[in-house]
N, C-alpha and C positions, 0 to 999 in steps of 0.2 A: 372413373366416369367420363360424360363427356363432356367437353368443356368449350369455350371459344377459342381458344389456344388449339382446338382439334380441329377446326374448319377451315379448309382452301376452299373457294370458289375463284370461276370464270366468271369476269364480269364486262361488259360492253354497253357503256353509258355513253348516251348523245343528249345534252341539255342544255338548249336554247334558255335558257334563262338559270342560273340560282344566283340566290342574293345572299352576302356574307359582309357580316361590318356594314350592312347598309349600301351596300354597293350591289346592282345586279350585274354580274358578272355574264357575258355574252359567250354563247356558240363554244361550249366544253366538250371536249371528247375524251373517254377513258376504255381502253380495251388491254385484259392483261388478267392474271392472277393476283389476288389478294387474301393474305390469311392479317391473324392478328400483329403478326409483327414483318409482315413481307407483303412489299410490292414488284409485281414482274411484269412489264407491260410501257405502253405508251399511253401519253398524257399531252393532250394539247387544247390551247384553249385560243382562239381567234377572235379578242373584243377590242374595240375602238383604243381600250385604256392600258390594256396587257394581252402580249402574244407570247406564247412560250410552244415547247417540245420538249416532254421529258421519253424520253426511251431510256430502259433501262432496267436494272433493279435495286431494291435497298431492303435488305435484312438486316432489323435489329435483332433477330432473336439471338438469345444464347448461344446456339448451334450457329456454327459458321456467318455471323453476321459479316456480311458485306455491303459494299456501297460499288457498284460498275454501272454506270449509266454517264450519258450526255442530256445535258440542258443547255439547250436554248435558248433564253429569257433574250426574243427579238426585242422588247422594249417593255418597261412598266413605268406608270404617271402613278408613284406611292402616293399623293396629295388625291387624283382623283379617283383612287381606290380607297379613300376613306384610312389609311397607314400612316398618313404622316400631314404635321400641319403646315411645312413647307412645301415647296416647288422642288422635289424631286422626282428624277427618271433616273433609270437604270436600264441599261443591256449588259447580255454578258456571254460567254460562251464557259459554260464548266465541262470540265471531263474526270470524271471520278471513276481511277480501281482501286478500291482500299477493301483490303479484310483486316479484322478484329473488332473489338469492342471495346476498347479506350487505348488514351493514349499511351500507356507501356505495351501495347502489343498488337498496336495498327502498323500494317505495312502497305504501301502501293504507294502509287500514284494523284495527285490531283491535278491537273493543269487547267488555269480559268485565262483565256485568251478577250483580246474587243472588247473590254471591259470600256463602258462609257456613262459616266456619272453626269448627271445635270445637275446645280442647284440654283433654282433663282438666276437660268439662263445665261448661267456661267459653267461650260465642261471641261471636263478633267477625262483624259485619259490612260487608261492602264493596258499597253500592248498585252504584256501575257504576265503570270505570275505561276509559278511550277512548285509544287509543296513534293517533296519525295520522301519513304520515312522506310526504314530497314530495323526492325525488331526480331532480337535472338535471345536465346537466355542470356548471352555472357558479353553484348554488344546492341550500342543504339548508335543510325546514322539517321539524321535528319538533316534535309536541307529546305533551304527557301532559295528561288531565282527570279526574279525580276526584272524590267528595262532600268528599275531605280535603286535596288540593293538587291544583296545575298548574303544567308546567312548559313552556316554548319553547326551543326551541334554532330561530333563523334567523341562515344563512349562506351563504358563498361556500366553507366549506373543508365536505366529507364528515364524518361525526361519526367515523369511523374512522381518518380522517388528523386528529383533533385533536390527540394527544398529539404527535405529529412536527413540528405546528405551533408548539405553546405550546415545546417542547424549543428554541426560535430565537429 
């Protein structure tokens, strides 16, 4: 039969106002395909308290789920979005190509650059951080890069079945 899981739509949304958490979120725009576990399109929202730009897509389903998209997040005030009961802000630049659906068998990319934290008007910055992950049946490479560390993880066991592993 048919189901929700059977439906794509085109969708192109301009919404001066919705309100979420108590907070009215200003001047959204969404233009792009959406089924029940995929978005294809761009997202950007222009309000006093949060800007972003998502271009991009991200499929969880089953079938070929992937994550390739760019996000923007020019700046978020989590405190005056109703998120948090501190004085925080965030910007950041992501860039995500990842395919699979957990961690034994995600591969790509994510690079998140301009990372800039506020809390209580004290920042902290994060030049770039690079996550890379290489799954095969018979080999896992993982890295992490940073301006402040790096890590490797290369092997023959998935990082998921490690703890099943070291438990013997």
């Amino acid at each position: 039969g048919f189901t929700k899981d059977d439906i794509t739509a085109n969708i192109n949304i301009a919404a001066d106002k919705i309100e979420l958490n108590g907070y009215p979120y200003r001047r959204l725009t969404i233009d792009g395909m959406v089924s029940a576990a995929m978005f294809h399109g761009k997202a950007e929202i222009q309000d006093s308290n949060i800007a972003f730009i998502f271009d991009g897509l991200i499929n969880t389903g089953k079938k070929d789920p992937s994550y390739k998209f760019t996000f923007d997040l020019k700046g978020a005030d989590l405190q005056r979005l109703n998120l948090m009961d501190d004085d925080i802000r965030i910007a950041a630049l992501v860039t995500s190509s990842l395919t699979g659906e957990g961690v034994n068998d995600i591969n790509g990319i994510v690079d998140v650059r301009k990372v800039v934290i506020t809390k209580n008007g004290k920042r902290y910055l994060i030049d770039s951080l690079m996550y890379a992950s290489v799954n095969n049946a018979n080999e896992t490479h993982i890295s992490f890069a940073s301006t402040m560390f790096a890590a490797t993880f290369d092997g023959t066991t998935a990082l998921g079945d490690l703890p099943y592993a070291l438990k013997y």
